[in-house]
C-alpha positions as CSV (number, residue, x, y, z in Angstrom):
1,X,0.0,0.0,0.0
2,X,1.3,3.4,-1.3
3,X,2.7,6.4,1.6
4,X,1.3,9.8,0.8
5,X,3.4,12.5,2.0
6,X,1.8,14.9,5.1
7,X,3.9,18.2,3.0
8,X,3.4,19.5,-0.3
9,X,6.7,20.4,-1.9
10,X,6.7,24.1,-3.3
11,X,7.7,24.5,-7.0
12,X,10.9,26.6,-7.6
13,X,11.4,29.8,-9.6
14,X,14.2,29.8,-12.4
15,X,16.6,32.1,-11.4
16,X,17.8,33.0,-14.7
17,X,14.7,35.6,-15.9
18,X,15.2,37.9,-12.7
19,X,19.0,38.0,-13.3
20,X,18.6,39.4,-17.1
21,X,15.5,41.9,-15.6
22,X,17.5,43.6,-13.7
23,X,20.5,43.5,-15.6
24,X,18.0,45.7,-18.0
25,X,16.8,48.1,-15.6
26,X,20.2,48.9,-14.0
27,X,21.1,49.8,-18.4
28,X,18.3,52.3,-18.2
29,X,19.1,53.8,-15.1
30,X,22.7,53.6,-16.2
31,X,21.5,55.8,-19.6
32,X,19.2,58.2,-17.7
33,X,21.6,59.0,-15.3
34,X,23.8,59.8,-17.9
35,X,21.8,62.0,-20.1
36,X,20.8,64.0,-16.7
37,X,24.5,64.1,-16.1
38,X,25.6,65.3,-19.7
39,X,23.0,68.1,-19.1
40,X,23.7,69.3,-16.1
41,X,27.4,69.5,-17.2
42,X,26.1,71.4,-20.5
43,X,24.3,73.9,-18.2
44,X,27.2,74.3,-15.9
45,X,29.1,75.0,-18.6
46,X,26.5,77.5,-20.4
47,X,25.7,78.9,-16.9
48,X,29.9,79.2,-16.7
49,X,30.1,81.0,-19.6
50,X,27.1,83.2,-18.9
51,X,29.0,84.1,-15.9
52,X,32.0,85.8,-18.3
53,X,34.8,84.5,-16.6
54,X,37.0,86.7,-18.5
55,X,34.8,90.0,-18.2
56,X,33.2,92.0,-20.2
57,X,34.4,94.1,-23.5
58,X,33.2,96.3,-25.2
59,X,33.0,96.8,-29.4
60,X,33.6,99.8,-30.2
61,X,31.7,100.7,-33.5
62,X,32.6,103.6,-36.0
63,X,29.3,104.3,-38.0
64,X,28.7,107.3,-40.3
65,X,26.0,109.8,-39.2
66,X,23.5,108.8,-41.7
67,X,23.5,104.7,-40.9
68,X,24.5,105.1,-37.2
69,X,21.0,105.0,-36.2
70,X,20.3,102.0,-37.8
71,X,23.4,100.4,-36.5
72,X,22.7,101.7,-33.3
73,X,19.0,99.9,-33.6
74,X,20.3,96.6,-34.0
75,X,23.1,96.7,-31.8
76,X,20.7,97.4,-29.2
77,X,18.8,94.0,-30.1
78,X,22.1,91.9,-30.1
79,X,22.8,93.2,-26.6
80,X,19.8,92.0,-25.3
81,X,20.7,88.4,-26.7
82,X,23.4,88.8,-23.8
83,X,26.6,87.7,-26.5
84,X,29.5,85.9,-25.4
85,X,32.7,85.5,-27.6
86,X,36.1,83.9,-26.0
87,X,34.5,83.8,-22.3
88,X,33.6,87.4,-22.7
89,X,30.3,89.4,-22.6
90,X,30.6,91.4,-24.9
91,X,28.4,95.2,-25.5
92,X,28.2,96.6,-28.4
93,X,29.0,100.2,-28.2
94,X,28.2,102.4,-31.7
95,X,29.7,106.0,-32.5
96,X,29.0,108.4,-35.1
97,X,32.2,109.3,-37.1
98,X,32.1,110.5,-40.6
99,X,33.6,108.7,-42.7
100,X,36.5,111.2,-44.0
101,X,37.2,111.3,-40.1
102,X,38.2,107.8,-40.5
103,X,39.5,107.5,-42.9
104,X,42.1,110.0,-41.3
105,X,42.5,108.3,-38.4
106,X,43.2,104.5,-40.3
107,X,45.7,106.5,-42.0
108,X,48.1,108.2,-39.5
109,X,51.4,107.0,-40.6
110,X,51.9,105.2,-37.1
111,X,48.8,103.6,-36.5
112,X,50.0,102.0,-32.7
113,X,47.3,104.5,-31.0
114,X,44.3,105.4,-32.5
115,X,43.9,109.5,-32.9
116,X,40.5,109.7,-34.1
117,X,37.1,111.6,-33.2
118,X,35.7,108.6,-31.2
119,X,36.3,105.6,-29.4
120,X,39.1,103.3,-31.3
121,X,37.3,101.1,-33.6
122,X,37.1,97.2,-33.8
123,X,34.2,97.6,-37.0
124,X,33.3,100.6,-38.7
125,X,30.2,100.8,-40.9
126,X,31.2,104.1,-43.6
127,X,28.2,105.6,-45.9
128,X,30.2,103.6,-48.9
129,X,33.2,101.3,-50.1
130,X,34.5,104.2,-51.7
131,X,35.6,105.4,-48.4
132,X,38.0,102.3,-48.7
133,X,39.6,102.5,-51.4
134,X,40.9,106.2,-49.6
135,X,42.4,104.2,-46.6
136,X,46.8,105.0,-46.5
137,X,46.8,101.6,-45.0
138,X,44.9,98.7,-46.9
139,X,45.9,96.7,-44.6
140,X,43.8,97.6,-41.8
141,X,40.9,96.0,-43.2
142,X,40.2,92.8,-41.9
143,X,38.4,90.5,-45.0
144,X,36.4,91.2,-47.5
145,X,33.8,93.7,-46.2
146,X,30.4,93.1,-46.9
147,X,27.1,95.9,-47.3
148,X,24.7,96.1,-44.8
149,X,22.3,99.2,-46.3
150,X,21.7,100.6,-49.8
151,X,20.8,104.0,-50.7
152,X,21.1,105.8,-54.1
153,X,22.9,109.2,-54.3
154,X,20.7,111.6,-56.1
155,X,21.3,115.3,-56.2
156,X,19.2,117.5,-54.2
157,X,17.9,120.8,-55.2
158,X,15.0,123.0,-55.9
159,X,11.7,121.8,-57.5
160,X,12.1,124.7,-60.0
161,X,16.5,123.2,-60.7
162,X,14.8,119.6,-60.5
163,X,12.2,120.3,-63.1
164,X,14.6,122.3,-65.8
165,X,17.1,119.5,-65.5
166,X,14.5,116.8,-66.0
167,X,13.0,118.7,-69.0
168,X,16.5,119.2,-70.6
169,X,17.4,114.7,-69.4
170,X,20.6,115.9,-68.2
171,X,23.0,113.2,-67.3
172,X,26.0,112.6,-65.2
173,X,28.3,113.4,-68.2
174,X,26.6,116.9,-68.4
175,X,27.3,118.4,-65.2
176,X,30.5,119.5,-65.8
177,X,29.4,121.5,-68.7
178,X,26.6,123.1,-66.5
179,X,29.1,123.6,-63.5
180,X,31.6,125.3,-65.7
181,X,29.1,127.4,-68.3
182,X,27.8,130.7,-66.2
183,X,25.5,130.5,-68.6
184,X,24.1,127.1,-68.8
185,X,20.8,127.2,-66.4
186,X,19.1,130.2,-68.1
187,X,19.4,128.1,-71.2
188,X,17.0,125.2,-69.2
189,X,15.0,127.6,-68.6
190,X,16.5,129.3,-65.5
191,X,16.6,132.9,-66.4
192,X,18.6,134.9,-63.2
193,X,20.4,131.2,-62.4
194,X,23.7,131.5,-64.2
195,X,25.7,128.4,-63.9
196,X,24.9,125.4,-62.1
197,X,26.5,125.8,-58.0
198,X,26.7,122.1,-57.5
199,X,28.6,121.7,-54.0
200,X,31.1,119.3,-54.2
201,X,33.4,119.1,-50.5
202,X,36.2,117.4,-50.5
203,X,35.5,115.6,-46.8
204,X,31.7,114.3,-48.3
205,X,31.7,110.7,-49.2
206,X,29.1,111.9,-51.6
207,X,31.3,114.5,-53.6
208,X,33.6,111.1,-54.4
209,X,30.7,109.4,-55.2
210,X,29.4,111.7,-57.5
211,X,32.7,112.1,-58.9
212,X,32.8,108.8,-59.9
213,X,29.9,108.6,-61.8
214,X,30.9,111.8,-63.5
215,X,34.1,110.4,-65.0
216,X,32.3,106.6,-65.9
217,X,29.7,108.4,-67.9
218,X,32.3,110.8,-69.9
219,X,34.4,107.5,-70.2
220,X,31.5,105.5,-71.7
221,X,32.2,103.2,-68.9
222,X,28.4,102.0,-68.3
223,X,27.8,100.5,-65.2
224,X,31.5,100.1,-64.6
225,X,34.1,100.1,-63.6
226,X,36.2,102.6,-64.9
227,X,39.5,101.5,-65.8
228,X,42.5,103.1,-65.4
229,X,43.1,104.1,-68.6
230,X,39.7,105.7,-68.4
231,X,40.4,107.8,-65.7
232,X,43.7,108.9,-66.9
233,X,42.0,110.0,-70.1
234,X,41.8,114.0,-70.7
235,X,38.3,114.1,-71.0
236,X,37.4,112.5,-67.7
237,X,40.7,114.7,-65.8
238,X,39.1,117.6,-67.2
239,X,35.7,116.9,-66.1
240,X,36.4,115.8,-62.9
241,X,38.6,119.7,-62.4
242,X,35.9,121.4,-63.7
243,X,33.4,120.1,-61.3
244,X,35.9,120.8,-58.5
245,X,36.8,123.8,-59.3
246,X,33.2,125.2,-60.0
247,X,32.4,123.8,-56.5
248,X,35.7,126.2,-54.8
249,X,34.4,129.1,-55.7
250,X,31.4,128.9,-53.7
251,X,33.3,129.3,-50.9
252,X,33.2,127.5,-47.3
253,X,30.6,124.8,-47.8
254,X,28.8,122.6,-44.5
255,X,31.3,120.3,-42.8
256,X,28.9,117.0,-44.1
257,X,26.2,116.5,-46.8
258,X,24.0,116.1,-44.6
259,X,24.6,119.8,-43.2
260,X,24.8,120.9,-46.9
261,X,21.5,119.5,-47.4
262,X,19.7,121.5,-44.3
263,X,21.7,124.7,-45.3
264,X,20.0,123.9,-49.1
265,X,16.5,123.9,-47.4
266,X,17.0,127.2,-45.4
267,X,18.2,129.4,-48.8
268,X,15.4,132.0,-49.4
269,X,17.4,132.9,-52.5
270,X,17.0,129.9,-54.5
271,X,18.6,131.2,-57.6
272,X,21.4,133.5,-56.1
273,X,22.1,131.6,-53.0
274,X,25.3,130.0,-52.2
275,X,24.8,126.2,-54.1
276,X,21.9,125.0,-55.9
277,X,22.7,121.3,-55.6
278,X,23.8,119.0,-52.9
279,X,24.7,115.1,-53.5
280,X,23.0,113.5,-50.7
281,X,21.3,109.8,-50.4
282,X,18.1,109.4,-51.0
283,X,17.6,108.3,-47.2
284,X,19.0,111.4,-46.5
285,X,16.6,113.4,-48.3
286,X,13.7,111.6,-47.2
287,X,14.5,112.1,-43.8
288,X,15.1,115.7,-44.6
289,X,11.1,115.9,-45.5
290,X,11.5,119.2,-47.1
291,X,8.1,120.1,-49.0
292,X,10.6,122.3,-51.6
293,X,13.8,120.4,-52.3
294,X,13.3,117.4,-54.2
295,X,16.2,114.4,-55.3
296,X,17.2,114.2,-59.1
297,X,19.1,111.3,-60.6
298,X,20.9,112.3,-63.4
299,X,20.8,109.7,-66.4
300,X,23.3,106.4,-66.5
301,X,25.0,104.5,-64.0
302,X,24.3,105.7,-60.2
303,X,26.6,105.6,-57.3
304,X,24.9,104.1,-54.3
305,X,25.9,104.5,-50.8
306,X,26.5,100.9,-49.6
307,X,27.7,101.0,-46.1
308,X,29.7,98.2,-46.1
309,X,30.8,97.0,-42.4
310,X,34.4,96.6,-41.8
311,X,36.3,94.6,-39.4
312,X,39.4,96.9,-38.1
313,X,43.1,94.9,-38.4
314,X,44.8,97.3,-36.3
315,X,47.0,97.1,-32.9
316,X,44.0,98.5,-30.5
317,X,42.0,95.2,-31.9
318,X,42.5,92.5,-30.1
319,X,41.5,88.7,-31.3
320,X,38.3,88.7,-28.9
321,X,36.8,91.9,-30.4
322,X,38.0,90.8,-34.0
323,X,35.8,87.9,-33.5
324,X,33.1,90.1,-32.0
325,X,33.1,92.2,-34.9
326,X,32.8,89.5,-37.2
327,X,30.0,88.2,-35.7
328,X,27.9,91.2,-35.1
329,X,28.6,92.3,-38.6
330,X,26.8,88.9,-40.0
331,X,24.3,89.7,-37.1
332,X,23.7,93.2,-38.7
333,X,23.4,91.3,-42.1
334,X,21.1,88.7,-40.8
335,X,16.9,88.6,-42.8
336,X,15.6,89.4,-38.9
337,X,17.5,92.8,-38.9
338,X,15.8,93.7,-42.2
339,X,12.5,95.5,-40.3
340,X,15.2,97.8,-38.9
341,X,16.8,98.6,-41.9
342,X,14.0,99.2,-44.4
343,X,12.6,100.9,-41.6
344,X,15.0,103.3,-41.7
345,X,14.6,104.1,-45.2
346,X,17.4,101.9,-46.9
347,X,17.3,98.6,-48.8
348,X,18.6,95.4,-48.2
349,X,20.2,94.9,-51.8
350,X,21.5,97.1,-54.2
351,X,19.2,99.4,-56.7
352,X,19.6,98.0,-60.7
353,X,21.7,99.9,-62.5
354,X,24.2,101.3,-60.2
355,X,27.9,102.2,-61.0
356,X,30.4,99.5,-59.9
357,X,33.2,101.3,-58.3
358,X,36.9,101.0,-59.8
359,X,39.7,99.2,-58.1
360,X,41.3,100.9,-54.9
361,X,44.3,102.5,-57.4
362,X,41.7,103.7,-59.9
363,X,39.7,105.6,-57.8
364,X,42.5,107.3,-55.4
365,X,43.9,108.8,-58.8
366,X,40.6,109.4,-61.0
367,X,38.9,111.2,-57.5
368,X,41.7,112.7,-56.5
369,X,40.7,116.2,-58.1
370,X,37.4,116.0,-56.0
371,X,39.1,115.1,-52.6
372,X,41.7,117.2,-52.9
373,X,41.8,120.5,-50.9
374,X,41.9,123.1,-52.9
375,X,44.9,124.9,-53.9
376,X,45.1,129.0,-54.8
377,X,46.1,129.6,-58.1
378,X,48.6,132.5,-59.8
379,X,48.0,132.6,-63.0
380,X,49.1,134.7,-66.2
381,X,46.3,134.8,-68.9
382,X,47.8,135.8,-72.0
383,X,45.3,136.6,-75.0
384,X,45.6,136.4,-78.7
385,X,43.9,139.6,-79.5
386,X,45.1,139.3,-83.7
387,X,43.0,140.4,-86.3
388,X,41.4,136.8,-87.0
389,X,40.0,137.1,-83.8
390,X,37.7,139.5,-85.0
391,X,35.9,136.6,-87.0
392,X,32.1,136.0,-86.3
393,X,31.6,133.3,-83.8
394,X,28.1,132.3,-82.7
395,X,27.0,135.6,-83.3
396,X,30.1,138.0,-81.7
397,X,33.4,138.0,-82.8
398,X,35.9,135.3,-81.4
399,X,37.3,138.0,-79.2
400,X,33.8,139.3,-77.3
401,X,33.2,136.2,-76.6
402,X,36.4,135.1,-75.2
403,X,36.5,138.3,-73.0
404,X,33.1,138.3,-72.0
405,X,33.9,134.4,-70.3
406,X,37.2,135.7,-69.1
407,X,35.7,138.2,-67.1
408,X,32.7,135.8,-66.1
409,X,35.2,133.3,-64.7
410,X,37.1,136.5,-63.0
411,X,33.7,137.4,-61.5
412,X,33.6,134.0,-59.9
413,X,37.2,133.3,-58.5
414,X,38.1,133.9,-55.3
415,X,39.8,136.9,-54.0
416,X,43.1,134.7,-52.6
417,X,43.4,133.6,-56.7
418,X,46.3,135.6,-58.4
419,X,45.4,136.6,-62.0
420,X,47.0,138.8,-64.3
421,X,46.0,139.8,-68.6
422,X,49.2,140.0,-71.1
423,X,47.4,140.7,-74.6
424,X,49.7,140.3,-77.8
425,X,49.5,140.8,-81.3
426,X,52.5,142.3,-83.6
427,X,52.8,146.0,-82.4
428,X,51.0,146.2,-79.5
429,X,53.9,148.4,-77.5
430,X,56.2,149.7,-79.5
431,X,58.2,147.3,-80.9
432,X,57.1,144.2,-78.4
433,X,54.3,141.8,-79.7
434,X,52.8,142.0,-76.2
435,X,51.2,144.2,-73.7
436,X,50.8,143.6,-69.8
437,X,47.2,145.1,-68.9
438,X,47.3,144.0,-65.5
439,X,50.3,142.8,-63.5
440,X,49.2,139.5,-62.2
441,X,48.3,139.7,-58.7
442,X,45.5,138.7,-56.1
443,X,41.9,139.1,-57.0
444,X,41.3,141.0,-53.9
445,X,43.3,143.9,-55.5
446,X,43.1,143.9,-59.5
447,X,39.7,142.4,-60.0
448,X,38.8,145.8,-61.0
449,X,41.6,146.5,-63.1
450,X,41.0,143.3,-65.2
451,X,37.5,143.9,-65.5
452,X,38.2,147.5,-67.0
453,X,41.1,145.8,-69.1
454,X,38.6,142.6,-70.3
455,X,36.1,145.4,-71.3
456,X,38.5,147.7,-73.8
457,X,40.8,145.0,-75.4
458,X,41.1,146.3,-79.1
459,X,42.4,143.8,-82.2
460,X,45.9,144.1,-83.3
461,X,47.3,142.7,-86.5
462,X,49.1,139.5,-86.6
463,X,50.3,136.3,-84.0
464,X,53.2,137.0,-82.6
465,X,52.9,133.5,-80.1
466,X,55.9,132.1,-79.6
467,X,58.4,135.6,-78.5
468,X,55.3,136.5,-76.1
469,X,55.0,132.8,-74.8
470,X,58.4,133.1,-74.1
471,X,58.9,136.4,-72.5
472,X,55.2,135.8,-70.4
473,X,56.7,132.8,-69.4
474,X,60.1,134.3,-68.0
475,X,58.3,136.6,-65.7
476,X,55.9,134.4,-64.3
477,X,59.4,132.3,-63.1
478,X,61.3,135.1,-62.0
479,X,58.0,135.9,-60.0
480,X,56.8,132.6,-59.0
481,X,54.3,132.9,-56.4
482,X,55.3,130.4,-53.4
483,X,52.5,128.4,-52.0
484,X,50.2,128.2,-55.2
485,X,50.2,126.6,-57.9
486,X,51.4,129.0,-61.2
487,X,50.5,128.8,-64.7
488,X,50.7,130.6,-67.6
489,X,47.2,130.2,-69.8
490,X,47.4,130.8,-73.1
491,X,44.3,131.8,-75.5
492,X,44.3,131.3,-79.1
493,X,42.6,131.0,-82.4
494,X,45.9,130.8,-84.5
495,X,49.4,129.8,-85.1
496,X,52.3,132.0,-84.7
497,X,53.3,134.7,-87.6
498,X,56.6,135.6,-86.5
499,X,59.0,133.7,-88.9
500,X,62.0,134.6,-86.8
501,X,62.1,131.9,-84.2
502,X,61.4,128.0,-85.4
503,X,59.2,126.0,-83.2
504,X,62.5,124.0,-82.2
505,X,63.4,127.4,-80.7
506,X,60.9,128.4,-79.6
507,X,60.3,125.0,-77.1
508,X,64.4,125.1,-76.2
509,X,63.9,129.2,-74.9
510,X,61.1,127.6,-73.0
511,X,62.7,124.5,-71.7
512,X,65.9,127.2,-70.9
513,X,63.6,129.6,-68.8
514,X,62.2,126.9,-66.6
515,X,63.3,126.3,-63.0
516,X,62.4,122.7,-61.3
517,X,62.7,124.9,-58.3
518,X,59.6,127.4,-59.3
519,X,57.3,125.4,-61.4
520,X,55.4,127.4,-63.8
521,X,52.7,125.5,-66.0
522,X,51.6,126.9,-69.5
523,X,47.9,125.1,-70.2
524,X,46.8,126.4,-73.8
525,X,43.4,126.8,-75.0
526,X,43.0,126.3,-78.8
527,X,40.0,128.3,-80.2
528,X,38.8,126.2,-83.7
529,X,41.5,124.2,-86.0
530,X,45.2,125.2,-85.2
531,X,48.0,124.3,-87.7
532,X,50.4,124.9,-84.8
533,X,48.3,122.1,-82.4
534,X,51.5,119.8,-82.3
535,X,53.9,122.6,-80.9
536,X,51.5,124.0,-78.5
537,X,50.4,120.3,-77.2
538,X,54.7,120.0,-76.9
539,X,54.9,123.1,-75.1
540,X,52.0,121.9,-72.7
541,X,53.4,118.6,-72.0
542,X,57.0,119.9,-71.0
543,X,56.3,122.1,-68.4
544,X,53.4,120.1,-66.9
545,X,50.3,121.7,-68.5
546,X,47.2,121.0,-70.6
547,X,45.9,121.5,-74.0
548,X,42.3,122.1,-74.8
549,X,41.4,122.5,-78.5
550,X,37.3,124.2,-78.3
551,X,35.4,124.3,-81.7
552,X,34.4,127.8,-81.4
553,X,34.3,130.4,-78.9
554,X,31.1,131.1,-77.8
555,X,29.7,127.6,-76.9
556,X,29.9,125.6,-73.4
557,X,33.2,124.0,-74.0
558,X,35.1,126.9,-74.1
559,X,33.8,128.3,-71.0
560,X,34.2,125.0,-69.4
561,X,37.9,124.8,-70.3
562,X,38.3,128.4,-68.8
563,X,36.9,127.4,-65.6
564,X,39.6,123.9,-66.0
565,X,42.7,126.4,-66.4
566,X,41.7,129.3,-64.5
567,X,39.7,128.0,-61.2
């Protein structure tokens, strides 16, 4: 008979499930801990940084007057963003500086302190890339600088100026013709205006600007650039004179465009008052929000004010704000800082058809007239006053007209020019081809004189050019006046007469009489075909001058090459 057992015997677990459980669940903790670990270590170290264990620094920006608002704006909004570069919080600190002020400062010839009007810049926004291609020191630019605001420069002026130049399409390439004709405005229907006053300063980005539209649309250039062949060519160096001399005589002009453009508004003489035209943007203008002055843009390529933002490579720059300009400068270019800067009245690309400026080398030399300070003049106008300047010419004779400009152009230098009037023709003093009819002086003393010589000048007989070029240009050496820069202009409709001296001679006396010590210019003006074009253009090119051959003597050119000699 079978036992049965009083205890039932409990079934056993297999031990291997549990181990492999929590083998898992230690993994997961494992994992979790470690992503709570990573983070906290990423936040430590953001929170570290946020902490600027190095300090603060601040980036110093350089911004011209018309975009330093808008820099201002968004620096303001990338401040808030609390930046950090290099363990650094970094504030962005923005100046207004014009750009010819820094341009000064970048090019001190020991550029180990900064000397400038503000704070020593690590980026500096100018009103255009032109201001570049001024700098002494290329160097001091850090990469390849990019635009952060566009705006085209148009010319401001006077509804009445605006709508005479529109009905007459004038162009780029035509105000040098209207700058240096005292008659050109009554002729768009400006009667009382005289010549155009277009206000070109030498320390307004805009004047370059302008300038270099000027010479790409005598050039034929287009849209640019213009080479430097181009801007070496006569035509453009003439242009580019006579729009900065025309701009001299107006005397002191506003220390910005800006201040030009205010002092434009505020003229209650709109015809007579000191400038008619001012090249501002046309941000600048629309700011302005004058009811009565209004922007024209003169046909073919425009220059545009591009404000491109430039990292600083000098000594005061250290590698933390060299990084901190770089990256507020893509900042500044960044889509989300485009509300700012429309809102300001730029754009955010650049307008068609605008003039692509010339290489660094190009543009020094071609603008160099414009940016130039002026220098005073002493000059020694001697006139052919023979008999075939007694010919018909546009309705006067060859020499009314050439007197009536000469003392137009008199009328409008400034006193501190020295001028003086030789006339010759065969006979004219006894035995001597030549007269003196006022000793060349300042303005401030024989404007009078001239303007009573200018009005009775009498035709002689025959050319007696080369003995008078020679003996005019004598004095003006033994009487160089220091300080200026002296010339000897001479006016003529025809070749010399006197068969006594060969033109060989004639350019050897010259060469003899010159002193590198006291240089004396001669810059000829060639009234109609001259058979004697290839001694005269000799005798300009040897002692440094020009020669201008006109077509006639009462038309724009003529008064324009005036104003190129004589300003």
């Amino acid at each position: 008979m079978g036992q049965h057992r009083d205890e039932e015997r409990l079934r056993g677990v297999s031990r291997g499930p549990v181990i492999a459980a929590v083998s898992v669940l230690v993994v997961i903790l494992a994992i979790v801990g470690w992503f709570q670990l990573r983070d906290r270590i990423s936040d430590q170290g953001v929170a570290a940084a946020q902490t600027c264990v190095e300090g603060e620094v601040v980036l110093d920006i350089a911004a011209d007057p018309d975009v330093a608002a808008t820099v201002r704006a968004v620096a303001d909004r990338y401040n808030a963003t609390a930046p950090v570069v290099r363990d650094h919080c970094v504030r962005v600190a923005v100046a207004e500086a014009p750009s010819d002020a820094v341009v000064t400062g970048l090019s001190q010839p020991d550029l180990s302190e900064w000397t400038g009007p503000v704070s020593a810049p690590a980026l500096w926004v100018p009103q255009s890339s032109m201001a570049i291609t001024r700098l002494a020191h290329p160097e001091v630019v850090s990469g390849v600088p990019k635009s952060v605001a566009y705006s085209p420069v148009v010319l401001a002026v006077p509804d009445a100026l605006r709508d005479g130049l529109t009905r007459a399409r004038i162009g780029w390439q035509d105000l040098p013709r209207l700058q240096g004709d005292p008659k050109s405005l009554p002729e768009l229907g400006l009667p009382g205006w005289g010549g155009l006053k277009l206000a070109l300063a030498p320390a307004w980005e805009s004047s370059a600007l302008t300038g270099d539209s000027v010479a790409a649309a005598v050039a034929g250039a287009g849209t640019g650039p213009v080479t430097a062949d181009q801007a070496q060519s006569p035509a453009v160096t003439s242009a580019l004179a006579t729009l900065a001399r025309g701009s001299r005589v107006l005397g002191d002009l506003p220390p910005t465009a800006a201040d030009g453009l205010t002092a434009l508004a505020a003229q209650t003489d709109l015809a007579g008052g000191q400038f008619h035209a001012v090249p501002v943007t046309q941000q600048q203008l629309d700011a302005l929000g004058a009811t009565d002055i209004s922007g024209y843009a003169p046909a073919g390529a425009a220059p545009v004010a591009d404000h491109p933002a430039v990292v600083v490579a000098a000594p005061w720059v250290d590698e933390t704000r060299s990084r901190a300009a770089a990256q507020f400068a893509e900042y500044l270019r960044a889509p989300e800082q485009y509300d700012i800067v429309t809102g300001a009245g730029f754009t955010t690309t650049a307008p068609g058809g605008t003039l692509v400026p010339s290489d660094p080398a190009t543009a020094a030399a071609m603008l160099a007239p414009i940016t130039a300070t002026a220098a005073t003049r002493s000059t020694t106008v001697l006139l052919d006053v023979s008999a075939s300047m007694t010919q018909t010419d546009g309705g006067a004779t060859k020499l009314a007209n050439v007197t009536g400009s000469l003392a137009e152009q008199i009328d409008a230098a400034p006193d501190e020019s020295e001028v003086g009037l030789w006339l010759y023709s065969r006979g004219l003093d006894g035995n001597r081809p030549y007269r003196v009819a006022v000793a060349t002086g300042p303005l401030s003393e024989n404007r009078d004189d001239l303007e009573r010589a200018l009005g009775s000048v009498r035709a002689g007989t025959a050319t007696s050019t080369y003995t008078s070029v020679i003996t005019a240009y004598d004095t003006a050496v033994s009487e160089y006046s220091d300080g200026r820069t002296n010339s000897v202009l001479l006016v003529t409709d025809g070749p010399n007469d006197d068969t006594s001296i060969t033109s060989a001679q004639f350019l050897r006396a010259v060469s003899e009489a010159s002193d590198p010590g006291r240089p004396v210019q001669i810059d000829v003006i060639a009234v109609g075909e001259n058979s004697d074009a290839a001694t005269l253009q000799k005798l300009a090119d040897q002692t440094g001058g020009t020669m201008r051959t006109v077509p006639d003597s009462s038309g724009p050119d003529f008064a324009q090459a005036l104003q190129s000699t004589l300003g």
